[in-house]
N, C-alpha and C positions, 0 to 999 in steps of 0.2 A: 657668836658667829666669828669667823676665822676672816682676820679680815688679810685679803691677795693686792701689795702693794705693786704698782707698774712705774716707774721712770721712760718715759717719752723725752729724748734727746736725738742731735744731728748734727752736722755739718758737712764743711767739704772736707770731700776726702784724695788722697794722692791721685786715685785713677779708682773710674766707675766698677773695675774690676777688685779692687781692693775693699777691706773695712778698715785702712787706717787714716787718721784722720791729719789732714794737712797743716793745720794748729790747732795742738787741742786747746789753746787758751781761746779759742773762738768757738767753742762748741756752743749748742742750743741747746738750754735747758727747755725743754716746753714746760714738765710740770710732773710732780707724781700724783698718780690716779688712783681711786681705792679699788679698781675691778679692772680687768681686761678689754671691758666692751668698751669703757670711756675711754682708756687710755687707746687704745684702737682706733677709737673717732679723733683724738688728738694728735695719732698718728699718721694718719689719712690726710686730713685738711693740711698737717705740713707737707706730705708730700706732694699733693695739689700742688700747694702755693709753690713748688719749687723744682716742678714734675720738667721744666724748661734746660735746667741743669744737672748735664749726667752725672756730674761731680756732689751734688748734693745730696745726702744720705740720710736717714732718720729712722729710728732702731725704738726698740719695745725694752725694754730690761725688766724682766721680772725679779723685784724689790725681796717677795714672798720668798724667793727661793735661798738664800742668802741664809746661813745658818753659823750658827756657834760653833766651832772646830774642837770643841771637846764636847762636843754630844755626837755620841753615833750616828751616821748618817740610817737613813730608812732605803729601803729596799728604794722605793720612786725617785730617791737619790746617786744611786748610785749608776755609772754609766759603764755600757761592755762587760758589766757581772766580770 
């Protein structure tokens, strides 16, 4: 079974309108998850907890996708053909 790793991370970021972040030495590791769904519910509950500030942000990283640079990329890799 092919297992799809997720990174659940956040903090504050310069402006609600942006994605960068205002120190990244303060970012929030939540946790890596071994499927989408968990990481997703680990996603959620930080944004709850922190739904009060526009400036606080909390992002998905799919781990799964992340590939060796000397294997050719697969067609579902590739973006804009």
């Amino acid at each position: 079974m092919t297992q799809r790793l997720h990174l659940v991370f956040g903090g504050e970021l310069v402006s609600p309108s942006s994605t960068t972040f205002k120190d990244t030495a303060k970012i929030h590791i939540v946790g890596m998850f071994p499927d989408y769904a968990s990481a997703h519910s680990a996603w959620k509950a930080e944004a709850h907890r922190t739904v009060d500030d526009a400036h606080m942000r909390y992002f998905i990283a799919h781990i799964h996708r992340l590939r060796d640079e000397e294997t050719p990329a697969g067609p579902t890799e590739e973006l804009g053909g």
